[in-house]
N, C-alpha and C positions, 0 to 999 in steps of 0.2 A: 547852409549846413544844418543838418536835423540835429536835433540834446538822443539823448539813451531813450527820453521816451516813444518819440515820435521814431526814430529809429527803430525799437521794439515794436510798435506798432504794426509800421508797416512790413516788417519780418512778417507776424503775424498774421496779416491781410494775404503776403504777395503764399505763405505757405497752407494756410486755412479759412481762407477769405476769396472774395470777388466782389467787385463792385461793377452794375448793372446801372440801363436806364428801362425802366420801369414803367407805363403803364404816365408814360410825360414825368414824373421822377426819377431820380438816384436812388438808387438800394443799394445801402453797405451789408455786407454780412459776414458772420465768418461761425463755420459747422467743426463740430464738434462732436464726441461719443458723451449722451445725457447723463453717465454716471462716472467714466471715468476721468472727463477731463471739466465736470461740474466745478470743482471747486475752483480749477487755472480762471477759466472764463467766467466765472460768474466772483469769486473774490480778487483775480488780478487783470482779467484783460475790459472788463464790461465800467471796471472803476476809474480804468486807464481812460478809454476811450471817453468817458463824460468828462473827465478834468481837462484834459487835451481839446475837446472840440464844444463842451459846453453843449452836450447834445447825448441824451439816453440810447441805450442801445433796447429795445424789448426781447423775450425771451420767449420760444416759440419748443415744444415739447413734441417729439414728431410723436403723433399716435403712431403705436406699431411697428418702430422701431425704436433703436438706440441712439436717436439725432437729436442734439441741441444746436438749435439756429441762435443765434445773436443776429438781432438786426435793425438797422434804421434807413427810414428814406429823410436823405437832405444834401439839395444840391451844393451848399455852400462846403459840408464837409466834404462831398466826392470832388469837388473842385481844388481842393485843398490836397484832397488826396493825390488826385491827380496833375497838381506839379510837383508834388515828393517823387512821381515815378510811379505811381498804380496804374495798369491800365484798365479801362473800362471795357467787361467781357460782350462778348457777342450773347453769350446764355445771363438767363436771368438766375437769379441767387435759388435756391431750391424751396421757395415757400411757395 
């Protein structure tokens, strides 16, 4: 059984996230609008995810539009992810 955080998480993944294999890696990620939802992702979901997996998320600023990507490649966390229930997408995350 998942605590609130790992539960919240993956809310978060299954509703603005995908997780990918990549290039022989795992890519987690999860998209976002770069100003309006700055503060959710970058002061509650980016702090979540490193205490929970022990693993940084990076912060990708899309030129030319309004995209913030959060993102990490590690298979141990998509493995993790994926016996909570995430499934691993056919598309690669948008970076």
């Amino acid at each position: 059984m998942l605590d609130a955080n790992e539960s919240e998480m993956l809310g978060i993944l299954f509703g603005d996230g995908s997780m990918s294999r990549r290039h022989g890696s795992f890519q987690i990620c999860i998209t976002g609008h770069k100003f309006d939802d700055s503060e959710y992702l970058i002061g509650r979901v980016r702090p979540m995810f490193e205490e929970l997996f022990q693993t940084s998320f990076k912060v990708l600023l899309v030129k030319d539009e309004s995209t913030m990507i959060l993102y990490a490649y590690s298979k141990r966390v998509a493995l993790i992810l994926h016996e909570w229930g995430m499934p691993l997408a056919e598309r690669n995350c948008p970076i």
